[in-house]
C-alpha positions as CSV (number, residue, x, y, z in Angstrom):
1,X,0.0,0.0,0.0
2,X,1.3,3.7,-0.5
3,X,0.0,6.7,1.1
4,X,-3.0,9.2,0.0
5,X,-5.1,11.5,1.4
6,X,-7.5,8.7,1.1
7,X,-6.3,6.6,3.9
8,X,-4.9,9.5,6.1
9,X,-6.2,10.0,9.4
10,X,-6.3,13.0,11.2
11,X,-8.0,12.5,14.3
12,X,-7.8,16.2,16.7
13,X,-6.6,15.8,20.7
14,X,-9.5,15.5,23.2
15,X,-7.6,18.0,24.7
16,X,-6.2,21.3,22.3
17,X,-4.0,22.2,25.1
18,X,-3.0,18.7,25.9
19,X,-0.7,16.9,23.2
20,X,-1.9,13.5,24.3
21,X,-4.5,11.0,23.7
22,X,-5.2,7.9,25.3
23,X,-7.9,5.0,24.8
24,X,-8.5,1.5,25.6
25,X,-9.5,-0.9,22.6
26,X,-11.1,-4.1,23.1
27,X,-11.5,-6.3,20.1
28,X,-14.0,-9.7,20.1
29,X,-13.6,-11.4,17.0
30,X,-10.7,-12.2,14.5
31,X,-10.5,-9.9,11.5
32,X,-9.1,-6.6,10.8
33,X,-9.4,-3.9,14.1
34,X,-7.5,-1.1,11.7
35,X,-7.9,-0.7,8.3
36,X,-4.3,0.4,6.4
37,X,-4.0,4.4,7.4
38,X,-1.5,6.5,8.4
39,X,-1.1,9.7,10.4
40,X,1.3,12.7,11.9
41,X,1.5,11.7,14.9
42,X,3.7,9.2,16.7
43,X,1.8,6.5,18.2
44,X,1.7,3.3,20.6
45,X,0.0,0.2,20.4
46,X,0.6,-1.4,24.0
47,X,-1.2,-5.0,23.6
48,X,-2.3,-6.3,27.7
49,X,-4.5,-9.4,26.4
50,X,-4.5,-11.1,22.8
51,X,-2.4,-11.7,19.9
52,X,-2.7,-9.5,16.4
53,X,-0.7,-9.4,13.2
54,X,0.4,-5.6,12.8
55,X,1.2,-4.4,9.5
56,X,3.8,-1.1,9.5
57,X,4.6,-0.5,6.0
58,X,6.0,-3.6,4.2
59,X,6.7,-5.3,7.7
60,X,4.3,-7.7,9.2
61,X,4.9,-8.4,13.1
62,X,3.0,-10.5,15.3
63,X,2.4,-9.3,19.0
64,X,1.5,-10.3,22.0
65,X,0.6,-9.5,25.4
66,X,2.9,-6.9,27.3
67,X,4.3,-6.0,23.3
68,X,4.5,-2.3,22.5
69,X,4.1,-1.6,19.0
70,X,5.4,2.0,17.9
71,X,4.0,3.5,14.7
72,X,5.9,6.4,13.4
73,X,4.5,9.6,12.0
74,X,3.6,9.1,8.1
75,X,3.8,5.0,8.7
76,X,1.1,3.0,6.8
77,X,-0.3,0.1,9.3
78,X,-3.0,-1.7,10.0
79,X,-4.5,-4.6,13.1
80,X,-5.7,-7.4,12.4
81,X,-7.1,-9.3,15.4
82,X,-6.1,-12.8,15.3
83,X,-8.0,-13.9,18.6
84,X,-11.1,-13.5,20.0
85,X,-10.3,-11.0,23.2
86,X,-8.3,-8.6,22.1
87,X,-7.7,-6.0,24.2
88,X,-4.7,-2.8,23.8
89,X,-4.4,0.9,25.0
90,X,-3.9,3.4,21.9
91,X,-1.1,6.3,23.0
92,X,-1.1,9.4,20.2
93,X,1.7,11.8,21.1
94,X,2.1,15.2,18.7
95,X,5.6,15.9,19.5
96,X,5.3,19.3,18.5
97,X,3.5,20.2,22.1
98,X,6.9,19.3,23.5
99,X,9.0,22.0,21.8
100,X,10.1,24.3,24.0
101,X,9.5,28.7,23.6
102,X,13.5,28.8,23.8
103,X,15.4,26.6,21.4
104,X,18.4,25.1,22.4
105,X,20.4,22.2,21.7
106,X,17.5,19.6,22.6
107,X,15.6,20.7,20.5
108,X,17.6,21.0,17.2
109,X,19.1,18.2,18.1
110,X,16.2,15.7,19.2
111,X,13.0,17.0,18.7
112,X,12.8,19.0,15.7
113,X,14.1,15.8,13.8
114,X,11.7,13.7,15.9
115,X,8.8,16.2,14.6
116,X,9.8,16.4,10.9
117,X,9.7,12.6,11.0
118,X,13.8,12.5,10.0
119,X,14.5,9.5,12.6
120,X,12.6,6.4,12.1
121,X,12.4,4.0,14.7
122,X,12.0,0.6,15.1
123,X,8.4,-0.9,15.5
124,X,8.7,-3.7,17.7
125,X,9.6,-3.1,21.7
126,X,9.6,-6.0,23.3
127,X,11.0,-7.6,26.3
128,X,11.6,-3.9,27.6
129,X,11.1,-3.6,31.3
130,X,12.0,0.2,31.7
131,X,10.3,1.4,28.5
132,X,7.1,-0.7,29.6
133,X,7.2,0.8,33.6
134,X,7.1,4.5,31.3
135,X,4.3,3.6,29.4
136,X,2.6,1.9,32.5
137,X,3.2,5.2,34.1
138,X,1.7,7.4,31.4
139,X,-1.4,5.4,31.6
140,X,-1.5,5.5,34.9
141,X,-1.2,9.2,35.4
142,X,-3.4,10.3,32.3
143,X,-6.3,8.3,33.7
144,X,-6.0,9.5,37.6
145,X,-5.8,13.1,36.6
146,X,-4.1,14.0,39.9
147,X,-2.4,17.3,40.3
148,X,0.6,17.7,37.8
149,X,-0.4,14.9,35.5
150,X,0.2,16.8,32.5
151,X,4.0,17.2,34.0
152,X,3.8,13.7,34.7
153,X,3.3,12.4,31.3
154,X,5.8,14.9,30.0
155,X,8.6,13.4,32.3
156,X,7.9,10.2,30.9
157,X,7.2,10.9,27.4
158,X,11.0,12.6,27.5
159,X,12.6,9.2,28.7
160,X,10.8,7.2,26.3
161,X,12.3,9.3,23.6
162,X,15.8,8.8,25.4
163,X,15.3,5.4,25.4
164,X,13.8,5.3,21.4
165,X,17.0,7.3,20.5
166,X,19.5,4.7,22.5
167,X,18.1,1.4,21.7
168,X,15.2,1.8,18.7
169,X,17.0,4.0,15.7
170,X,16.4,2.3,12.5
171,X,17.2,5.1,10.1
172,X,17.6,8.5,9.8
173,X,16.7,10.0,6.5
174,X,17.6,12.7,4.6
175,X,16.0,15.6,3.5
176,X,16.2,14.0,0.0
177,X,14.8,10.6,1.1
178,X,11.9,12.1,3.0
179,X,10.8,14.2,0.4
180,X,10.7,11.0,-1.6
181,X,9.0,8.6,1.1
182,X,6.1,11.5,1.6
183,X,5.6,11.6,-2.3
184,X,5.3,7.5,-2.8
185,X,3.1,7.8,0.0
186,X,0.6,10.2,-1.1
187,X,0.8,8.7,-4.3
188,X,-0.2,5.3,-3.4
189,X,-2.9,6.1,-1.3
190,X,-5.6,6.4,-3.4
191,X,-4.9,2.9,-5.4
192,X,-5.1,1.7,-1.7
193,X,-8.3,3.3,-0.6
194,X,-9.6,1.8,-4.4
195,X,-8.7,-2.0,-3.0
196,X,-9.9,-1.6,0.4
197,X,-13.6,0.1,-1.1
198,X,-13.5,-2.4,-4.1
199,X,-12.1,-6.2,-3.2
200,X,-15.2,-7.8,-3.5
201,X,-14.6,-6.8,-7.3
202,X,-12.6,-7.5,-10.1
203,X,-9.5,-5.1,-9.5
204,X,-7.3,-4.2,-12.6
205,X,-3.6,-3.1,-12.4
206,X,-4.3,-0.5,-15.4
207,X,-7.0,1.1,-12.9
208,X,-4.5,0.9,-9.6
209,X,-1.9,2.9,-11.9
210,X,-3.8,5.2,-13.1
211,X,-5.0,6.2,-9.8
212,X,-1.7,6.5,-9.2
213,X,-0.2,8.5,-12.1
214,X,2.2,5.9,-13.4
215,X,2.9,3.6,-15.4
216,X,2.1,-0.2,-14.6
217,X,5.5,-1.2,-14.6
218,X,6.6,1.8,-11.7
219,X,3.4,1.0,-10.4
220,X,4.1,-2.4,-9.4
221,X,7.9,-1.9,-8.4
222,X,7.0,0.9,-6.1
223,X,4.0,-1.4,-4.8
224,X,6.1,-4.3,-3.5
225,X,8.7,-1.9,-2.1
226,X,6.2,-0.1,-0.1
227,X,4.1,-3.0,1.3
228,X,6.3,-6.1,0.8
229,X,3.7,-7.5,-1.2
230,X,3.1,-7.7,-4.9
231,X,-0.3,-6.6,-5.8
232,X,-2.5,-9.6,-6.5
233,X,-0.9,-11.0,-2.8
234,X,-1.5,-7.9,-1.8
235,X,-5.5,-8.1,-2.8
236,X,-5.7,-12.0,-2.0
237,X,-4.9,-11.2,1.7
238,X,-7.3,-8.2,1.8
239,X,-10.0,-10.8,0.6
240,X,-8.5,-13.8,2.9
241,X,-8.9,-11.2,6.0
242,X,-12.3,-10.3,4.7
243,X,-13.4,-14.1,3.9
244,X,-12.6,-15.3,8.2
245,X,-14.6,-12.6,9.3
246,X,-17.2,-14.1,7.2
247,X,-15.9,-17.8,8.6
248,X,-17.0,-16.8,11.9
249,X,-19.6,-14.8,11.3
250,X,-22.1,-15.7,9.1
251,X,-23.9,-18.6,7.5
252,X,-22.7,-18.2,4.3
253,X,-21.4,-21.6,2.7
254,X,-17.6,-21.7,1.2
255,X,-19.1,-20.8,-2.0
256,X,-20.5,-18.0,-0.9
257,X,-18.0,-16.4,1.3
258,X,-15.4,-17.2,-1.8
259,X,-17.9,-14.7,-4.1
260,X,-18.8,-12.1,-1.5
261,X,-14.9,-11.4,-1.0
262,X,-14.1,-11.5,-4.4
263,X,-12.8,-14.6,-5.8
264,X,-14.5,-16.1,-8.7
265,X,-13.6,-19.7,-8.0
266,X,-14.2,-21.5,-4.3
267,X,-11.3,-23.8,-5.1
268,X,-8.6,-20.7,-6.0
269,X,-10.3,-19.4,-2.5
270,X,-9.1,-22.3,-0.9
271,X,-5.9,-22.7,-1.9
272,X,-5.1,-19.1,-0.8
273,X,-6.8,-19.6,1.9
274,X,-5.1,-22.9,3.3
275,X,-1.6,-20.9,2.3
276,X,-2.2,-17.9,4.5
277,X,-3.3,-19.9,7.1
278,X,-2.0,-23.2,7.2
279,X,-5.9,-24.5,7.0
280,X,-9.0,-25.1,4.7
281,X,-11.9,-22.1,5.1
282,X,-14.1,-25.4,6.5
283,X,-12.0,-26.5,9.2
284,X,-11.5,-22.9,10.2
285,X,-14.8,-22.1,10.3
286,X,-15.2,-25.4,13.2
287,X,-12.2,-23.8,15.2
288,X,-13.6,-21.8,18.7
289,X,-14.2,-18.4,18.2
């Protein structure tokens, strides 16, 4: 997937004055929690109960209970539950509330990088003790409201940047290379936001392209490097995802859950389906829920 202004979400702070946002999510049946997006700001997914397959760009991770997932500003991803209790706290953090009225060395150093999304950081945090008593902590405090909770949160926000900047670098662009990763981005969103609203149809490369301004061959080169996908693997496991909701959810036969998520032919269905998930659509529809 690339991004677009199709599948980029700009959600405001509960708070204007506060530059932090915090929310529970509980999730009861296996399918797809998030939909691919991206936004601004930088953001954590710390799971407490459950097991989900996050997508961040053309990575795929799998977490688990006591993971922290970190999303960074102008990062396509997306949840998709794979159990059926869920459960994860949602931390949005717009850096730019931390920027101080007097710039010094901190701030050209750190933040203003941090804010102009020039370091990228890892996605995964696990087996973290210290960065997962911070986040603990900012939950804690943002829900309790005592007095000086807002200073609180800052505290702790600051040393998980520390600890992001010691341990969880994975690149730092350049100007150059950022220019170029928001372009592919914005271009690609669109020929996402067409797949996501269109799967149960037949989806042509000539149409994704031309959504996208380029030519099929660019098209499809800049589509694997983006989502580490090519594009008909790409759709399949948009439809598979689509096709165990259905599993689980309805009464729809094999045949009919292979048409209503767009594939033509229930045996092609099942052979995707058994290779993304290592089973036959009928035996997963008898698993528990």
């Amino acid at each position: 997937m690339k991004k677009s202004a199709e599948n980029y979400f700009n959600k405001k702070m509960p708070d204007e004055n506060f530059f932090v946002d915090i929310f529970e999510k509980n999730h009861y049946s296996v399918g797809t929690d998030l939909k691919t997006h991206w936004h601004e700001h930088l953001q954590f997914f710390y799971f407490t109960e459950g097991n989900a397959i996050i997508r961040c760009d053309s990575k795929k991770i799998e977490a688990f209970a006591d993971d922290i997932i970190l999303i960074n500003s102008n990062e396509l991803h997306s949840i998709e539950n794979s159990c059926a209790n869920l459960k994860y706290y949602v931390i949005r953090i717009d850096l730019s509330f931390l920027f101080s009225n007097q710039i010094d060395s901190c701030q050209t150093k750190f933040m203003t990088p941090l804010a102009n999304n020039m370091i990228l950081f890892e996605n995964l945090i696990r087996n973290d003790p210290e960065f997962l008593k911070y986040i603990n902590e900012i939950i804690r405090e943002y829900f309790s409201k005592e007095i000086g909770f807002e200073l609180a949160i800052k505290g702790c926000i600051f040393k998980l940047i520390v600890l992001l900047l010691r341990n969880y670098i994975a690149k730092i662009y350049t100007q150059k290379e950022l220019n170029s990763k928001m372009t592919k981005l914005r271009q690609f969103s669109e020929a996402l936001n067409y797949i996501e609203n269109n799967y149960t149809k037949q989806i042509t490369l000539n149409k994704l392209a031309n959504l996208s301004h380029i030519s099929t061959y660019h098209f499809c080169r800049l589509f694997k490097e983006s989502t580490g996908e090519n594009v008909t693997q790409y759709i399949n496991n948009l439809r598979i995802k689509k096709a165990k909701v259905l599993l689980k959810q309805s009464n729809l036969n094999i045949t009919e859950i292979a048409l209503a998520c767009g594939f033509n032919d229930a045996n092609y269905f099942s052979r995707i389906f058994k290779v993304n998930t290592n089973t036959s659509p009928s035996a997963y529809k008898k698993q528990p829920h």
